[in-house]
C-alpha positions as CSV (number, residue, x, y, z in Angstrom):
1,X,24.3,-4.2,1.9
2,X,20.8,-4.5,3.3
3,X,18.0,-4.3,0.9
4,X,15.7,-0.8,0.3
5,X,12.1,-1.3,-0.6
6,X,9.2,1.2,-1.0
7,X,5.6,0.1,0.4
8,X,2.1,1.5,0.1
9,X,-1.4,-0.2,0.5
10,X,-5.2,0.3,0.1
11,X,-7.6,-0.6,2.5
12,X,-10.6,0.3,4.6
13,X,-10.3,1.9,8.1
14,X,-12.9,1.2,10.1
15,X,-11.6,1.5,13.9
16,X,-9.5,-1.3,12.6
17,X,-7.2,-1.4,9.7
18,X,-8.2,-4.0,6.4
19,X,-5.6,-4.3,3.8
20,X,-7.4,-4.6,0.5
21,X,-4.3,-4.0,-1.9
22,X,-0.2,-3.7,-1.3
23,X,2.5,-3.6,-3.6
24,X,6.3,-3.7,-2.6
25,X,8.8,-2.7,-4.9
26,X,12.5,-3.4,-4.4
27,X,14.5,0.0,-4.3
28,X,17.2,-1.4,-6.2
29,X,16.3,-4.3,-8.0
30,X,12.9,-5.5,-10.0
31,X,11.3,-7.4,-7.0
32,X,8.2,-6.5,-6.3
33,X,5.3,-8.1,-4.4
34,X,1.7,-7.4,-5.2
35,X,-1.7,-8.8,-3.6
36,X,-5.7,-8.3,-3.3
37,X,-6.0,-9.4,0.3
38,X,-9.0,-11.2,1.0
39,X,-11.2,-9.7,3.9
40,X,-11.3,-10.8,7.0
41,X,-15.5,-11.5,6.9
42,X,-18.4,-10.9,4.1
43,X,-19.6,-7.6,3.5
44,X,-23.2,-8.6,4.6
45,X,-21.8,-9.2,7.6
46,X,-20.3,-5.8,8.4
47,X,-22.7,-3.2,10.4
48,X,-24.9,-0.6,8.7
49,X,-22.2,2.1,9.3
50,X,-19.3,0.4,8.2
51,X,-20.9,-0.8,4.9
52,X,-21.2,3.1,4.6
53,X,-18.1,3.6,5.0
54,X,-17.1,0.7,2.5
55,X,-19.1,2.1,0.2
56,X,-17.8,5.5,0.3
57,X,-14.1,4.6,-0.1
58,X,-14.5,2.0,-3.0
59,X,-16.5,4.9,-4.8
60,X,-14.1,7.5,-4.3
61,X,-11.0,6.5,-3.2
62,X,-9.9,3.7,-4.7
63,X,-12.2,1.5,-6.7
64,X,-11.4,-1.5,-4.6
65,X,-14.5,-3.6,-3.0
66,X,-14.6,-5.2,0.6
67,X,-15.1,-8.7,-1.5
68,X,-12.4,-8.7,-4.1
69,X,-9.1,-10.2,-2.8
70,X,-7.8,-13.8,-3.1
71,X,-4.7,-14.1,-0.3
72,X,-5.6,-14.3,3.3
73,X,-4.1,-11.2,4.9
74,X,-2.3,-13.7,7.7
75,X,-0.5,-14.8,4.7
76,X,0.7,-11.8,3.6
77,X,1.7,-9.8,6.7
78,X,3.7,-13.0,7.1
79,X,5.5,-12.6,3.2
80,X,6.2,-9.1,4.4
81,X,7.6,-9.7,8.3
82,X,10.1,-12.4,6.1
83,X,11.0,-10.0,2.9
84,X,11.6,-7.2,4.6
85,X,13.4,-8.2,7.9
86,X,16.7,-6.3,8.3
87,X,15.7,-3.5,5.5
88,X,14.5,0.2,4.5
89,X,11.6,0.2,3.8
90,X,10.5,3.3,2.6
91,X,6.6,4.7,3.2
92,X,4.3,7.9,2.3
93,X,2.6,8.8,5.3
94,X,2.9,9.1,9.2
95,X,0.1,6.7,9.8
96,X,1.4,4.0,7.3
97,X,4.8,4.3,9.0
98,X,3.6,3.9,12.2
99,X,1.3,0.4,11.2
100,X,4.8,-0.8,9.6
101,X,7.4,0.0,12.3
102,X,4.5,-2.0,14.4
103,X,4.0,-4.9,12.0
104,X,8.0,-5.2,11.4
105,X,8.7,-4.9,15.0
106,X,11.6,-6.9,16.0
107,X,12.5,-7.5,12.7
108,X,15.3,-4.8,12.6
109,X,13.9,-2.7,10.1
110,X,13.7,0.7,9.3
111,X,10.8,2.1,8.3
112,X,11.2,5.9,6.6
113,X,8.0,8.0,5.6
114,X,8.4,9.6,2.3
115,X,6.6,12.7,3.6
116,X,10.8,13.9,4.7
117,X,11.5,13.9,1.2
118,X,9.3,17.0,0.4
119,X,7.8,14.6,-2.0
120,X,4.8,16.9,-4.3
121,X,3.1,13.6,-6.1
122,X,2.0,13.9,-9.5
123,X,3.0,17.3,-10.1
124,X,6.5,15.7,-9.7
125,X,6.1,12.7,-11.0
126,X,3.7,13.0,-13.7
127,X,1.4,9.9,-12.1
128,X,-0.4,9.6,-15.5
129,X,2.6,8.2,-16.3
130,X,2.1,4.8,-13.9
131,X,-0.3,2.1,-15.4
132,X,-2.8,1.2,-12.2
133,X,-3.3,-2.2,-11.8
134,X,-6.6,-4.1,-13.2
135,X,-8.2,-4.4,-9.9
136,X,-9.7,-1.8,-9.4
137,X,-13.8,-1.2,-10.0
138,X,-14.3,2.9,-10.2
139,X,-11.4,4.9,-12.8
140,X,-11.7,8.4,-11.8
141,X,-8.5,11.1,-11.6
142,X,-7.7,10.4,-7.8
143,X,-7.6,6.9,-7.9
144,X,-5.5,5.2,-5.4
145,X,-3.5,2.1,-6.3
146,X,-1.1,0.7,-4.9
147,X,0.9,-0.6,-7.2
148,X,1.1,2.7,-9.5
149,X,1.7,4.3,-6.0
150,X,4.8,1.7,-5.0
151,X,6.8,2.4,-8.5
152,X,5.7,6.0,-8.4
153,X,7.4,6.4,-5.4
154,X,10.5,4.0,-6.2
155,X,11.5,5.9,-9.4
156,X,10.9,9.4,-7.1
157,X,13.6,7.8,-5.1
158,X,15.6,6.7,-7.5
159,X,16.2,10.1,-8.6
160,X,15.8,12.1,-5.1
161,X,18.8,9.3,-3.6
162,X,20.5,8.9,-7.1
């Protein structure tokens, strides 16, 4: 039986996508796979506008700044193209999906967004519940991390698929 495993990341879009943060959780099993991915140049080398941007995101989204991260991205889009060839891999999110079923093409995959699932977040799941990982700079209510994300939305599954 091919293996299930639920995805989700943090990053910065800025006409191109940076992964900051991902987390992989096995569906059925206690793999999981987490990473601060280093970016791809130094802040002080981004323009005005997308230090704004930065800026704004790390403040009040999800705590994570453009110069934390210690594994090259090439690295892990590789660990992921190898760990999840021929599996489920389960996604919140049409846009997600999409950069998945991109990155895993050819790897016989298939990539499911959560969003079929009528999936309500927290009010479901009790989110409080998740411990966030250490990573992050800003704690505020909203908070994105990935890896509270990635086992909040294994367990939802766990139940929903049972």
């Amino acid at each position: 039986m091919a293996s299930s495993y639920v995805v989700d990341f943090q990053g910065f879009n800025l006409g191109y996508f940076v992964i900051k943060e991902i987390c992989v959780v096995a569906l059925d099993d206690s793999f999981f796979y987490h990473r601060m991915v280093r970016s791809p140049i130094p802040y002080n080398q981004l323009s005005s506008h997308s230090r704004k941007q930065v800026n704004f995101v790390t403040k009040n989204i999800h705590g994570l700044t453009w110069d934390l991260g210690y594994t090259l991205e090439k690295e892990v889009l590789e660990t992921l193209k190898t760990k999840l060839a021929g599996s489920t891999v389960y996604i919140k999110g049409s846009e997600r999906a999409t950069y998945l079923k991109i990155l895993l093409k050819g790897r016989e995959c298939c990539v499911v967004d959560l969003d079929i699932f009528d999936y309500r977040g927290p009010r479901k799941l009790k989110e409080w519940r998740y411990s966030c990982c250490s990573k992050h700079l800003y704690r505020h209510s909203n908070l994105r991390c990935a890896f509270r994300k990635a086992h909040m939305y294994r367990d939802y599954l766990r139940n929903y698929l049972g």
